[in-house]
PQR file with spaces between the fields and no chain letter, atoms N, CA, C, O and H, PARSE charges and radii, in Angstrom:
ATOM       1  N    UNK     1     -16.103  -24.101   15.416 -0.4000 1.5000
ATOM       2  CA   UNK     1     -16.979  -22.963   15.597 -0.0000 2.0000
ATOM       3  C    UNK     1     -17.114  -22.627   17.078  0.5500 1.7000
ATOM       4  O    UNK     1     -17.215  -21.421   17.301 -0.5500 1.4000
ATOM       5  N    UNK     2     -17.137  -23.381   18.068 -0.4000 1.5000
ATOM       6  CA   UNK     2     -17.031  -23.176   19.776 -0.0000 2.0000
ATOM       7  C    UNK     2     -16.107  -22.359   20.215  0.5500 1.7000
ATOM       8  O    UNK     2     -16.179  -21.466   21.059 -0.5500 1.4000
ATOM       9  H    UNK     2     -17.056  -24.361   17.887  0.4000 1.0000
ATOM      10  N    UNK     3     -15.076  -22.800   19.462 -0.4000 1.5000
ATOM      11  CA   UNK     3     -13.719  -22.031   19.741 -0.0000 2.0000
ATOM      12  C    UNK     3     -14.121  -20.592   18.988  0.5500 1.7000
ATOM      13  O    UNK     3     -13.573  -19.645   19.553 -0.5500 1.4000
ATOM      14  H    UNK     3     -15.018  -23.526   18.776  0.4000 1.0000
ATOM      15  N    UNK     4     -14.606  -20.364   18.320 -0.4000 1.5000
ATOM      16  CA   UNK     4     -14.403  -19.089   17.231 -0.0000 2.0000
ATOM      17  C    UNK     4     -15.459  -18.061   18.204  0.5500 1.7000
ATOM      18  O    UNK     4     -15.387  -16.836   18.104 -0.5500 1.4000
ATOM      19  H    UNK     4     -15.052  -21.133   17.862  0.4000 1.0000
ATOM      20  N    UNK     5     -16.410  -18.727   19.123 -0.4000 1.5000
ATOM      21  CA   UNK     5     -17.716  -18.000   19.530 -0.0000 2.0000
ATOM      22  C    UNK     5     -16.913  -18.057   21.090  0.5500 1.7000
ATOM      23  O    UNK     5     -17.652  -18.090   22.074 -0.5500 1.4000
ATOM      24  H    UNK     5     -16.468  -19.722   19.205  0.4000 1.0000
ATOM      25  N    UNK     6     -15.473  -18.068   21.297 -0.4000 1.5000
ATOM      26  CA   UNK     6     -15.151  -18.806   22.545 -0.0000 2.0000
ATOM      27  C    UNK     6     -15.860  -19.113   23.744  0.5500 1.7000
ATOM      28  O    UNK     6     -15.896  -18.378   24.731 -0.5500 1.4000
ATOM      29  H    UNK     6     -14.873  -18.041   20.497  0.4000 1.0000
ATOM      30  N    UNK     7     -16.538  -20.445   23.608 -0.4000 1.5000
ATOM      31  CA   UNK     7     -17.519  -21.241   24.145 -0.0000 2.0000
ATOM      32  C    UNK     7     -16.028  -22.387   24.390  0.5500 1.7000
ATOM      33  O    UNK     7     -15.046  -22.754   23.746 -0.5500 1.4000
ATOM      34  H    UNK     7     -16.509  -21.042   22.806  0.4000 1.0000
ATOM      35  N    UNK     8     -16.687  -22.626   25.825 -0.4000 1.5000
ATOM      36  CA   UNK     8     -15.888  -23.854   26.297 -0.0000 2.0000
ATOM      37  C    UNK     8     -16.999  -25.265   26.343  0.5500 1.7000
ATOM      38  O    UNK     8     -18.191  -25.152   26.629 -0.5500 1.4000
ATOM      39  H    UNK     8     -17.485  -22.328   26.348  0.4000 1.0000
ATOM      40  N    UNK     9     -16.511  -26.207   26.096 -0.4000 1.5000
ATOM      41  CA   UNK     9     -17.239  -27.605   25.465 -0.0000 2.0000
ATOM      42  C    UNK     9     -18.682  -27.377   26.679  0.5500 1.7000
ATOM      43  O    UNK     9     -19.863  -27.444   26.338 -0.5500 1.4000
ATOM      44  H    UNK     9     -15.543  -26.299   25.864  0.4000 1.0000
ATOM      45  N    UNK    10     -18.183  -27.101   28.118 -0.4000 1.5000
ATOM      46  CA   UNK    10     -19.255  -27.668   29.119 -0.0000 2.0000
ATOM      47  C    UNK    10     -20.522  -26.411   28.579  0.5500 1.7000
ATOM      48  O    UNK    10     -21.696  -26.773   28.500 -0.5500 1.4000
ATOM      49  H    UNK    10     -17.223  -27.046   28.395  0.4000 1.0000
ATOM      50  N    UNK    11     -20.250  -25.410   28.344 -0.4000 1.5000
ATOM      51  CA   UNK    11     -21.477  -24.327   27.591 -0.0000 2.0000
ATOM      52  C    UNK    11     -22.099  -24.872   26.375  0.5500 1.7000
ATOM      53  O    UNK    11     -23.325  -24.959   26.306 -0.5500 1.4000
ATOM      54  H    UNK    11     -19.296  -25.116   28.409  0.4000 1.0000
ATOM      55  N    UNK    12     -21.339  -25.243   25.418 -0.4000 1.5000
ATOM      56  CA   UNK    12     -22.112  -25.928   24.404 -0.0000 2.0000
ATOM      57  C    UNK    12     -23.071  -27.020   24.630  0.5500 1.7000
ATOM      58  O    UNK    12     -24.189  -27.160   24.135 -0.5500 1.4000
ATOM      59  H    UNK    12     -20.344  -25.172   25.474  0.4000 1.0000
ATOM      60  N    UNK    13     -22.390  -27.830   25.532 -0.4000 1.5000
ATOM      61  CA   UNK    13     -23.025  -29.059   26.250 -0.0000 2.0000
ATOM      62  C    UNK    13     -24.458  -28.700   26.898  0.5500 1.7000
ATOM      63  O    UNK    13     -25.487  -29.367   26.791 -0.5500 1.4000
ATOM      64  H    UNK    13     -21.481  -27.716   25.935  0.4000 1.0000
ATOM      65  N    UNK    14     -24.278  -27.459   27.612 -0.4000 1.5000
ATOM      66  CA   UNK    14     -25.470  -26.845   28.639 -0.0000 2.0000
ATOM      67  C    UNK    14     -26.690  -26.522   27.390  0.5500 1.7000
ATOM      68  O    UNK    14     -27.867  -26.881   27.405 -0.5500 1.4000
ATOM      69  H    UNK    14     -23.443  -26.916   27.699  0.4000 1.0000
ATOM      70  N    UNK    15     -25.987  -25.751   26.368 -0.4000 1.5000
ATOM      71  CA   UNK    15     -27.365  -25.149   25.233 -0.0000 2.0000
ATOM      72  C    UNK    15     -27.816  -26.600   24.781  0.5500 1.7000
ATOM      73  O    UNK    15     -29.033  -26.682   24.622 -0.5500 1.4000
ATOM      74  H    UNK    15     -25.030  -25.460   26.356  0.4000 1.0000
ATOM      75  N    UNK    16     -27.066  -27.820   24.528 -0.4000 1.5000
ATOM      76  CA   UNK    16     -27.562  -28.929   24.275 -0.0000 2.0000
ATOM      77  C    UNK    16     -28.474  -29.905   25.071  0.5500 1.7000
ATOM      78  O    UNK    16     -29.336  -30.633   24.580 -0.5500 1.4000
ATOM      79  H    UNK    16     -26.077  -27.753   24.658  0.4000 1.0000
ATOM      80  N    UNK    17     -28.063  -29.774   26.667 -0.4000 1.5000
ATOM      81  CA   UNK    17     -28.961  -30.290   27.552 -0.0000 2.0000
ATOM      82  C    UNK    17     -28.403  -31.499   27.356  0.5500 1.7000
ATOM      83  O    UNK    17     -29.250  -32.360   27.119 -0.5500 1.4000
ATOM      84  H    UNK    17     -27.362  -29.182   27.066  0.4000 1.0000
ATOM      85  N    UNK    18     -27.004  -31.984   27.371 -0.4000 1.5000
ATOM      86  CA   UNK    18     -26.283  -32.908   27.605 -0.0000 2.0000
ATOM      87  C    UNK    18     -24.995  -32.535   28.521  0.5500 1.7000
ATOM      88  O    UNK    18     -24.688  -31.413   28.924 -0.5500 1.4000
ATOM      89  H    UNK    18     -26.315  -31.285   27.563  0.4000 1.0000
ATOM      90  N    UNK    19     -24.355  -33.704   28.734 -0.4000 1.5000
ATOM      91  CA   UNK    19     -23.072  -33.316   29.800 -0.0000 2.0000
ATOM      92  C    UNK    19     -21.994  -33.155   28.661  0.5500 1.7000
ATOM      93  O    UNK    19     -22.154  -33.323   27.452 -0.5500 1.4000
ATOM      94  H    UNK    19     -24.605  -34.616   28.406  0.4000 1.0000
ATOM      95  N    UNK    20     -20.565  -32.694   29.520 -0.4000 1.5000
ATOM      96  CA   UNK    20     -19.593  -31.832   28.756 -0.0000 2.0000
ATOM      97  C    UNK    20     -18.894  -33.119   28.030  0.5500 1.7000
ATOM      98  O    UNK    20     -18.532  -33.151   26.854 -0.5500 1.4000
ATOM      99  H    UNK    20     -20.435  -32.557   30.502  0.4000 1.0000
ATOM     100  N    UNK    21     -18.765  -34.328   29.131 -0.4000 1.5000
ATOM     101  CA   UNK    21     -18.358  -35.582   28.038 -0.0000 2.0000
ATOM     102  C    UNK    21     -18.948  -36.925   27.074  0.5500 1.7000
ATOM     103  O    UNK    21     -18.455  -38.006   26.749 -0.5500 1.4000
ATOM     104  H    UNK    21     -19.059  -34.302   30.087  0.4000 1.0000
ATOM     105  N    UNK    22     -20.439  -36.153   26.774 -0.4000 1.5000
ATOM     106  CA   UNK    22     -20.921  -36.244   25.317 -0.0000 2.0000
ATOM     107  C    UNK    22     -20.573  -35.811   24.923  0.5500 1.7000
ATOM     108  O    UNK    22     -19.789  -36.340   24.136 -0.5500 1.4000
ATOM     109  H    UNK    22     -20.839  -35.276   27.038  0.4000 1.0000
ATOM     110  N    UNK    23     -20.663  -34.378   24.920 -0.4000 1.5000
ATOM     111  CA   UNK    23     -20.694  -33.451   23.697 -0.0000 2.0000
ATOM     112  C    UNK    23     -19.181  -33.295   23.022  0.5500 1.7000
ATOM     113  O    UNK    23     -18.945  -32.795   21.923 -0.5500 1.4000
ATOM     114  H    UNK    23     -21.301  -33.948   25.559  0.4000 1.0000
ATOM     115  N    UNK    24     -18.016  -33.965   24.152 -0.4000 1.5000
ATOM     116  CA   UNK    24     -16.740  -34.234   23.959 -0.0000 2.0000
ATOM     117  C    UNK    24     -16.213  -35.348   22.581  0.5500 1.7000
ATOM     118  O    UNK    24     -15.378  -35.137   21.701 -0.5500 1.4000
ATOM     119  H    UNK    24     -18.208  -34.371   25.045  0.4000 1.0000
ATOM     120  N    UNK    25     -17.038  -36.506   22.825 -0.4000 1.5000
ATOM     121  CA   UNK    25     -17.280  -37.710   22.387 -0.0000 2.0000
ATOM     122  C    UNK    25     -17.625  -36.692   20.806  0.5500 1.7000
ATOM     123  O    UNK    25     -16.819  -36.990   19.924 -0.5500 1.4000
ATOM     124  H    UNK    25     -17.716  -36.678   23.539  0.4000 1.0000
ATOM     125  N    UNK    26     -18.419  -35.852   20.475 -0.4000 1.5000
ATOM     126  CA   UNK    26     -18.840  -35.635   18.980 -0.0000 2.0000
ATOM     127  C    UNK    26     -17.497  -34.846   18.616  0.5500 1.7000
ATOM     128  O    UNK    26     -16.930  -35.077   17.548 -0.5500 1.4000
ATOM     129  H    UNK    26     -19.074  -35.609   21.191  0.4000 1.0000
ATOM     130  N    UNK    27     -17.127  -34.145   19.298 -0.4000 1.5000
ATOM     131  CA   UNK    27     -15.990  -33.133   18.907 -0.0000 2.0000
ATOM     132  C    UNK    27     -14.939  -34.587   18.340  0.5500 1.7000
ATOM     133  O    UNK    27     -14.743  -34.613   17.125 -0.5500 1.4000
ATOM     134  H    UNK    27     -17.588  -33.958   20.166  0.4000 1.0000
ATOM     135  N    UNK    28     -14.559  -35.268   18.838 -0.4000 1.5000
ATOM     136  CA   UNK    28     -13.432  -35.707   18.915 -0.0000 2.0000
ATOM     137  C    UNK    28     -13.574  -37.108   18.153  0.5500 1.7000
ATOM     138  O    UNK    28     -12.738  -38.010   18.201 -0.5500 1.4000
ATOM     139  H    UNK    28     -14.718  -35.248   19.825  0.4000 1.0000
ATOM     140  N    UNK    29     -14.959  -37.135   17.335 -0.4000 1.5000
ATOM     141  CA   UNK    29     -15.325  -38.172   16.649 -0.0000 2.0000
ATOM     142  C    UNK    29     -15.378  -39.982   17.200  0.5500 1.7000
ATOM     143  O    UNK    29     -15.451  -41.044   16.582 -0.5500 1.4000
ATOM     144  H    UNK    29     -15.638  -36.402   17.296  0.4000 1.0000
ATOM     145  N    UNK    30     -15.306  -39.656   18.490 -0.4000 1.5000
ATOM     146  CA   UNK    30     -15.434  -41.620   19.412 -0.0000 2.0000
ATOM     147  C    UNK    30     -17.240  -41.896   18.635  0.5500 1.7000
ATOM     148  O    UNK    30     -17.610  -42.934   18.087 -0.5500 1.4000
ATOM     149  H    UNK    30     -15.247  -38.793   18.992  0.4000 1.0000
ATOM     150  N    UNK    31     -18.259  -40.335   18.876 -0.4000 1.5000
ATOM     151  CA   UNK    31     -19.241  -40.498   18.544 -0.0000 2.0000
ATOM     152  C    UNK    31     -19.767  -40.199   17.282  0.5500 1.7000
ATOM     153  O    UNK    31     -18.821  -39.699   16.673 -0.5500 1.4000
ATOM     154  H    UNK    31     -17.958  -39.492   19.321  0.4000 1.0000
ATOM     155  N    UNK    32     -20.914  -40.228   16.422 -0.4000 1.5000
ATOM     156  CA   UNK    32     -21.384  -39.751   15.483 -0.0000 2.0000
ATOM     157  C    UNK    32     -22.520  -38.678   15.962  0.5500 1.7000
ATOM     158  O    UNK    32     -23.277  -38.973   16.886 -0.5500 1.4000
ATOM     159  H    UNK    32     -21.682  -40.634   16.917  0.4000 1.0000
ATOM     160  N    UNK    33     -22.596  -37.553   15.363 -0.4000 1.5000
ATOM     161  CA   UNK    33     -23.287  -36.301   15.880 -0.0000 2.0000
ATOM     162  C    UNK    33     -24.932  -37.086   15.243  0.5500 1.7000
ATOM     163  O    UNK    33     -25.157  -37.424   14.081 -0.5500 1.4000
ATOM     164  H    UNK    33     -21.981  -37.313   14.612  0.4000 1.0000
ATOM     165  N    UNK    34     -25.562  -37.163   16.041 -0.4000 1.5000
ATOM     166  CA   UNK    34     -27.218  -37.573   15.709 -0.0000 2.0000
ATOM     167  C    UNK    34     -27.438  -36.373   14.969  0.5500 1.7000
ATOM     168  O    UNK    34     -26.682  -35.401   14.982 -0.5500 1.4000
ATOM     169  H    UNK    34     -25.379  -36.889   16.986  0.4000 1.0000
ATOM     170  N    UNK    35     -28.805  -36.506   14.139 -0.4000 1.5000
ATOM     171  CA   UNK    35     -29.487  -35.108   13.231 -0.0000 2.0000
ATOM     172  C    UNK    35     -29.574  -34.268   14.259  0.5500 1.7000
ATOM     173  O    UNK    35     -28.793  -33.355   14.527 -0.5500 1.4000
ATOM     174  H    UNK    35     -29.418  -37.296   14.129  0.4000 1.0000
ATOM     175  N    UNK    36     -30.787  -34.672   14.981 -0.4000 1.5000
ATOM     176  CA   UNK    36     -30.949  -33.425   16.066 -0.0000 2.0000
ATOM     177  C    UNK    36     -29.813  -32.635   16.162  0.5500 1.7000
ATOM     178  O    UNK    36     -29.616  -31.601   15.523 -0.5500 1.4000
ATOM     179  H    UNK    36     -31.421  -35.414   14.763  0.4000 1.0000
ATOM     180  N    UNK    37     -29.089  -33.131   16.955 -0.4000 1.5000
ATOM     181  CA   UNK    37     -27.927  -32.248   17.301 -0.0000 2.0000
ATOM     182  C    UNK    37     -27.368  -31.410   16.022  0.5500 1.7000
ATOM     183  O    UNK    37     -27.032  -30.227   15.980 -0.5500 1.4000
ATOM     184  H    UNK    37     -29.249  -33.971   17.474  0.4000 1.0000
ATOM     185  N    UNK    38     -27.370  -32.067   15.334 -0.4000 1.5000
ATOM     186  CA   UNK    38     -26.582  -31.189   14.087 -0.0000 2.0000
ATOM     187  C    UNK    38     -27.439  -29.783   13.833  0.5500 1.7000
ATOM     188  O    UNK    38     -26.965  -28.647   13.861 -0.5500 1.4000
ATOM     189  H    UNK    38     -27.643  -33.028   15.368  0.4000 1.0000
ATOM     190  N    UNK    39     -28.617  -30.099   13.617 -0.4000 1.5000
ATOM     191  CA   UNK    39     -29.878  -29.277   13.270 -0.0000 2.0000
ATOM     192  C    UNK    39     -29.609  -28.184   15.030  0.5500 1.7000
ATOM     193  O    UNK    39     -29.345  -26.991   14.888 -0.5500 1.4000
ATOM     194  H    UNK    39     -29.002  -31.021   13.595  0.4000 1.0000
ATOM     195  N    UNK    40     -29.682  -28.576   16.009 -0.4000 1.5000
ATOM     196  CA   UNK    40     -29.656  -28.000   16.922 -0.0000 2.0000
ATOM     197  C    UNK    40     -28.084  -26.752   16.953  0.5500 1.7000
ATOM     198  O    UNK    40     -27.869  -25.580   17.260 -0.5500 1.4000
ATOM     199  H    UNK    40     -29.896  -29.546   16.125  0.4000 1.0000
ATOM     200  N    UNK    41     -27.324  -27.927   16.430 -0.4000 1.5000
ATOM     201  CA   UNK    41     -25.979  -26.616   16.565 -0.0000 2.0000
ATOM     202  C    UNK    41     -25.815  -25.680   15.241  0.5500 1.7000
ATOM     203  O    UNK    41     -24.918  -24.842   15.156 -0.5500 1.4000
ATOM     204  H    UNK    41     -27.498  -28.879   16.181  0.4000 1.0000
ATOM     205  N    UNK    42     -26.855  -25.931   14.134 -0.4000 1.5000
ATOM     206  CA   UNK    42     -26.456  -25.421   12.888 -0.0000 2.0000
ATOM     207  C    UNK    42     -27.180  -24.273   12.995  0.5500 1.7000
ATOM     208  O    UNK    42     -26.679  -23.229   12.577 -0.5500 1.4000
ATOM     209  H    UNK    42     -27.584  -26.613   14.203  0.4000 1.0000
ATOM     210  N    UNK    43     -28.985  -24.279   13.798 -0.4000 1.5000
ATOM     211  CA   UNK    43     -29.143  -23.307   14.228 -0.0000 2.0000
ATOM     212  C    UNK    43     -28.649  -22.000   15.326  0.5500 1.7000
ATOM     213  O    UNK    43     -29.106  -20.873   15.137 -0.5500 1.4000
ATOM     214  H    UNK    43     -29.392  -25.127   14.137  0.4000 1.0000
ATOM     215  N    UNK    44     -27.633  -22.284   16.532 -0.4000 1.5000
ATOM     216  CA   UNK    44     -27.341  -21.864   17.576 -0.0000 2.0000
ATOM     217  C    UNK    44     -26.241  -21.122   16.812  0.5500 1.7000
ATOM     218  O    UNK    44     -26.019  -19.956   17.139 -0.5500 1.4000
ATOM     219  H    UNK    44     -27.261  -23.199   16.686  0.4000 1.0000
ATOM     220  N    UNK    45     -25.509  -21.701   15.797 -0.4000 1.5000
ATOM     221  CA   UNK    45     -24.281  -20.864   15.256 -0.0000 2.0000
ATOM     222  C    UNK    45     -24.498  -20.534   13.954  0.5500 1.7000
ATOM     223  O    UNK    45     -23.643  -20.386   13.080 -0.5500 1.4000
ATOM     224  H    UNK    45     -25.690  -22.648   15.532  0.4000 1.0000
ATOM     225  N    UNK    46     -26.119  -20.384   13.828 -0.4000 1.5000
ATOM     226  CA   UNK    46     -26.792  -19.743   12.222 -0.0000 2.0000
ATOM     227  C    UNK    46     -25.599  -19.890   11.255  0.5500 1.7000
ATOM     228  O    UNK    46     -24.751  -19.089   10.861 -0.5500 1.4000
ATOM     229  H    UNK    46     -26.813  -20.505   14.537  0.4000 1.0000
ATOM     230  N    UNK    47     -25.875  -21.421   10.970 -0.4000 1.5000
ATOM     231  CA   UNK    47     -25.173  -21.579    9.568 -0.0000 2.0000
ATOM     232  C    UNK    47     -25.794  -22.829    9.340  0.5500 1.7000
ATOM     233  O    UNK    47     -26.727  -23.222   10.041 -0.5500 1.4000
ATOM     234  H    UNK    47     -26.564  -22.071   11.290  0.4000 1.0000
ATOM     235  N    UNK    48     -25.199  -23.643    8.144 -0.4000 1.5000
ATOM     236  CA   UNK    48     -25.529  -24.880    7.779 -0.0000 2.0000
ATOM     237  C    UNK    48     -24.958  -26.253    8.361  0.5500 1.7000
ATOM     238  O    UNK    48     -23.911  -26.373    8.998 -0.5500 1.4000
ATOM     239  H    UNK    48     -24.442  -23.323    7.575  0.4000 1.0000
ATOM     240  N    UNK    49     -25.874  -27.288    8.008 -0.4000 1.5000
ATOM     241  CA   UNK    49     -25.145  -28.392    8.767 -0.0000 2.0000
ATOM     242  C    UNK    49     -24.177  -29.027    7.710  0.5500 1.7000
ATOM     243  O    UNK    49     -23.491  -29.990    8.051 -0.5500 1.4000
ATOM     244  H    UNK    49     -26.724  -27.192    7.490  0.4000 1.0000
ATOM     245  N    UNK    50     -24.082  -28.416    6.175 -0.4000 1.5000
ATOM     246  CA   UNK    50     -23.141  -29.004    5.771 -0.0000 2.0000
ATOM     247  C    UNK    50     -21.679  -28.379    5.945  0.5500 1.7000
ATOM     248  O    UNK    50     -20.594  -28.926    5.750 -0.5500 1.4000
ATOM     249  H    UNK    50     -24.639  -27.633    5.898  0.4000 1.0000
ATOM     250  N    UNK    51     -22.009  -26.863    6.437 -0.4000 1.5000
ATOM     251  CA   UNK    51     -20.734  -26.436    6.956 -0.0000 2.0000
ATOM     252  C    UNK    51     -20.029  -26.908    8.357  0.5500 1.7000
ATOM     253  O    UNK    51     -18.817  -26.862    8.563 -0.5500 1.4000
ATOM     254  H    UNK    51     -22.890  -26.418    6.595  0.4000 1.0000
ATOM     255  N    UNK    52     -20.954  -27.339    9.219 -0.4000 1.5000
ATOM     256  CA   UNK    52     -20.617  -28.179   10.110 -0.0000 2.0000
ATOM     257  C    UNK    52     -19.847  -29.477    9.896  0.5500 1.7000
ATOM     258  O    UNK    52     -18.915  -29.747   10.654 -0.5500 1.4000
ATOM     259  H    UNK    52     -21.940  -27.375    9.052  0.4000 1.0000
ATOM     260  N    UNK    53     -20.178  -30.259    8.940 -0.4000 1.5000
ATOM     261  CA   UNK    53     -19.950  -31.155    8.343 -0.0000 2.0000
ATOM     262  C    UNK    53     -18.647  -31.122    7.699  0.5500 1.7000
ATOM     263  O    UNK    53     -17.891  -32.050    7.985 -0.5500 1.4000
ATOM     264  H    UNK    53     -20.935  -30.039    8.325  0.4000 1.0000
ATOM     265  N    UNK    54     -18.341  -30.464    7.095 -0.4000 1.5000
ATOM     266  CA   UNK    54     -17.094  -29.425    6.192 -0.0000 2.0000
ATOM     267  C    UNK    54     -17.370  -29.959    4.756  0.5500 1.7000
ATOM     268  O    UNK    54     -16.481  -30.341    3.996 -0.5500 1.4000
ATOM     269  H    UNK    54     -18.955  -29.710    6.863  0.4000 1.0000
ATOM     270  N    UNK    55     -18.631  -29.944    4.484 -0.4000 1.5000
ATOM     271  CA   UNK    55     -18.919  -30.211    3.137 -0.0000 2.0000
ATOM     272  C    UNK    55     -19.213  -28.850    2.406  0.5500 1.7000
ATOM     273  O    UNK    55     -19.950  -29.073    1.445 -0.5500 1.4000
ATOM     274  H    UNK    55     -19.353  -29.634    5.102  0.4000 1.0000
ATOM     275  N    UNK    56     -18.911  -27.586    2.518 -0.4000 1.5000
ATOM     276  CA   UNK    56     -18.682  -26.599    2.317 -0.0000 2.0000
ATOM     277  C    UNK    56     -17.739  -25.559    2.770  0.5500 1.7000
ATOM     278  O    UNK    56     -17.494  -25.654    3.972 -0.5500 1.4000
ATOM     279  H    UNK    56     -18.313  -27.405    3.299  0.4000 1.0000
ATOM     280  N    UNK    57     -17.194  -24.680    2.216 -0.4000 1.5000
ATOM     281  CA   UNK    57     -16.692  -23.019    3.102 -0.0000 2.0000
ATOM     282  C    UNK    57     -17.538  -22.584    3.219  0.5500 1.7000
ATOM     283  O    UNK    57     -17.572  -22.206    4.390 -0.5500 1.4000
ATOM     284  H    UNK    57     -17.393  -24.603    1.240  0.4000 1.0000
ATOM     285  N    UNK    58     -18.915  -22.175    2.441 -0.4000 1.5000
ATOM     286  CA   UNK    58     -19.931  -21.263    3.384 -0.0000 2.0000
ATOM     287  C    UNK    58     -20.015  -21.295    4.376  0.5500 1.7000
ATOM     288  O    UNK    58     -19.782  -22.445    4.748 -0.5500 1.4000
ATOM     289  H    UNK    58     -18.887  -22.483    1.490  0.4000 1.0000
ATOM     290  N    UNK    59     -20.257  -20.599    5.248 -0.4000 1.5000
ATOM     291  CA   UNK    59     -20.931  -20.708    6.588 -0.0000 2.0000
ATOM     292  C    UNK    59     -22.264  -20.228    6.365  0.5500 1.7000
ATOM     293  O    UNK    59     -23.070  -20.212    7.295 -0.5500 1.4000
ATOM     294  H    UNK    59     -20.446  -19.665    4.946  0.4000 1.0000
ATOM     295  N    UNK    60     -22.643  -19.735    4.916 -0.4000 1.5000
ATOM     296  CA   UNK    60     -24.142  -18.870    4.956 -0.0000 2.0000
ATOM     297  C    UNK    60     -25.377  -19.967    5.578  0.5500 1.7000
ATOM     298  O    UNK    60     -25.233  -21.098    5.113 -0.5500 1.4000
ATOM     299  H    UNK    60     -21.988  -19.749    4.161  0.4000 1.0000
ATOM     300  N    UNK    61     -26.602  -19.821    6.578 -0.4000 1.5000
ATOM     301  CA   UNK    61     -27.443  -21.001    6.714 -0.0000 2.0000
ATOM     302  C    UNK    61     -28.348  -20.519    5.470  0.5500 1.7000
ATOM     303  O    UNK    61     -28.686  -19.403    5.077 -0.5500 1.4000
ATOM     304  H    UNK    61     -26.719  -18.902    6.956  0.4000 1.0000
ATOM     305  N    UNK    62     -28.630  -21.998    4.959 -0.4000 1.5000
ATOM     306  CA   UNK    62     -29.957  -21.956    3.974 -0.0000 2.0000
ATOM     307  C    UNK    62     -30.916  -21.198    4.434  0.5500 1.7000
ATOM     308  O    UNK    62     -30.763  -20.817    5.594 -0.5500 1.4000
ATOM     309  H    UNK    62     -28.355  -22.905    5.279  0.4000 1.0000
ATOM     310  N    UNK    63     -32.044  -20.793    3.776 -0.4000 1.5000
ATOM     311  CA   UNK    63     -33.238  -20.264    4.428 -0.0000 2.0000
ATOM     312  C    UNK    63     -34.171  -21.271    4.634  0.5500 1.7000
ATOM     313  O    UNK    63     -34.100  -22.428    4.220 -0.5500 1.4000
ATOM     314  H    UNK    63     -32.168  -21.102    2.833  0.4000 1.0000
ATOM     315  N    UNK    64     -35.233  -20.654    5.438 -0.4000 1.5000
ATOM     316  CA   UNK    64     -35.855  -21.848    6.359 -0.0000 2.0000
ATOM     317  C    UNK    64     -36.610  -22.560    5.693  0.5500 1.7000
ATOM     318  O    UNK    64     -36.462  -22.264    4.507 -0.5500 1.4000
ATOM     319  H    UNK    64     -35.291  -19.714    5.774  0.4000 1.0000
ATOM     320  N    UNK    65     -37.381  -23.386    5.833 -0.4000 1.5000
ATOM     321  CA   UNK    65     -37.901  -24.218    5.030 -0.0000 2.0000
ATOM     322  C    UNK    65     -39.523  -23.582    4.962  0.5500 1.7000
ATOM     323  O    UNK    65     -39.940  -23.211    6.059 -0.5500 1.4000
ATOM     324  H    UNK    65     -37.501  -23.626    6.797  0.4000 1.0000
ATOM     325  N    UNK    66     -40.274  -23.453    4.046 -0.4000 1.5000
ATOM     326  CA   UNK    66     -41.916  -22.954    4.120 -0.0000 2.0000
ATOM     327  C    UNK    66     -42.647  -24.278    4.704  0.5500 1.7000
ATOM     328  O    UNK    66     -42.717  -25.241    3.940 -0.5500 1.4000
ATOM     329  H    UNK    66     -39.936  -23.754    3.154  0.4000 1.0000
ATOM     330  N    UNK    67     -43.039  -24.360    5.630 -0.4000 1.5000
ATOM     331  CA   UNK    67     -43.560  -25.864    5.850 -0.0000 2.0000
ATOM     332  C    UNK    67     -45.129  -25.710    5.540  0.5500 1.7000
ATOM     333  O    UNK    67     -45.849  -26.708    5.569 -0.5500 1.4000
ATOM     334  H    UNK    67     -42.982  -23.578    6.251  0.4000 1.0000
ATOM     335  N    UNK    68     -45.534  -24.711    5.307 -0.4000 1.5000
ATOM     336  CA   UNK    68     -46.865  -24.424    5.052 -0.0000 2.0000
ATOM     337  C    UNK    68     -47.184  -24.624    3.528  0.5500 1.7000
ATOM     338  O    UNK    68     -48.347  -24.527    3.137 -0.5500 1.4000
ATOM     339  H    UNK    68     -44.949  -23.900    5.283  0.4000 1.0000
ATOM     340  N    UNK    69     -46.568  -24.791    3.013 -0.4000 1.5000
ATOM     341  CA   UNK    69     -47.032  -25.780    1.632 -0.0000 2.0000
ATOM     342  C    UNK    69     -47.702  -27.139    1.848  0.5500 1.7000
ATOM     343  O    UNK    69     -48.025  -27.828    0.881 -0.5500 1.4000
ATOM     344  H    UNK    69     -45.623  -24.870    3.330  0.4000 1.0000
């Protein structure tokens, strides 16, 4: 999806408030993407984290959660 929004790793890194070789480390699987982050990039590229994941083709994001229940 970085590539598709052509974002180079050190920009993604910057909206994350990490350096370019973390955020390298998740791309390239050395690391495991923490929730946060997932939740953080699923919002920035309004879709889901299971499309992130590739546990889907949607890219549609769920709708938000009512937390006021």
């Amino acid at each position: 999806m970085r590539e598709d929004h052509d974002l180079n790793q050190t920009e993604v890194a910057r909206i994350l408030g990490m350096s370019q070789t973390g955020y390298s480390k998740y791309e390239t699987g050395e690391n495991d993407l923490p929730t946060d982050v997932l939740i953080r990039l699923a919002a920035f590229y309004h879709t889901s984290i299971d499309y992130l994941l590739g546990r889907t083709d949607d890219p549609t994001p769920y709708p938000p959660s009512d937390d006021s229940k």
